[in-house]
C-alpha angles and dihedrals in degrees: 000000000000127000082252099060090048096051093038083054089050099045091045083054088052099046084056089069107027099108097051086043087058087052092046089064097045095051083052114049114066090221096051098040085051102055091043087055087055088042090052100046091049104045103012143255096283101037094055091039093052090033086053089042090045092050088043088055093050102036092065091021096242123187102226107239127222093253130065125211103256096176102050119182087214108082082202085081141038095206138355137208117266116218135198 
C-alpha cells in the first residue's frame, strides 16, 4: 500500500460523513446555531437543509454517492448526502 491509497481511504471515509459533520458545527456552536434559526424561520427548514447540502457539495467539489446518510449524529437533519 502507498501513503496515497491510505489517504485517499481516509479522505473517501471522511467525504461519507461531511454534510452531518457541517451540521454538527453548526448544532454546536451558539453563533452558528443562531443564524441557522433565523435562516430556518425566513426561508424554511428544507430549503436551508438542501441549500447547506448543495454549498457543501460545491465548496469541496464533492461527487454525490448512491447512498444517503440515514443515521445522522446532527439532530438538525434526518438523513445526508453521501459523497464519494
Amino acid at each position: 500500500m502507498e501513503i496515497k491509497d491510505l489517504v485517499d481511504d481516509v479522505i473517501s471515509c471522511k467525504n461519507k460523513t461531511i454534510t452531518d459533520e457541517i451540521f454538527l458545527l453548526i448544532q454546536n456552536n451558539r453563533k452558528f446555531m443562531q443564524e441557522y434559526l433565523q435562516l430556518v424561520q425566513e426561508k424554511g427548514l428544507a430549503v436551508v437543509n438542501r441549500q447547506i447540502g448543495k454549498m457543501v457539495m460545491q465548496k469541496y467539489g464533492l461527487t454525490p454517492d448512491t447512498e444517503r446518510g440515514q443515521n445522522p449524529s446532527s439532530t438538525l437533519i434526518t438523513s445526508f448526502q453521501e459523497f464519494q
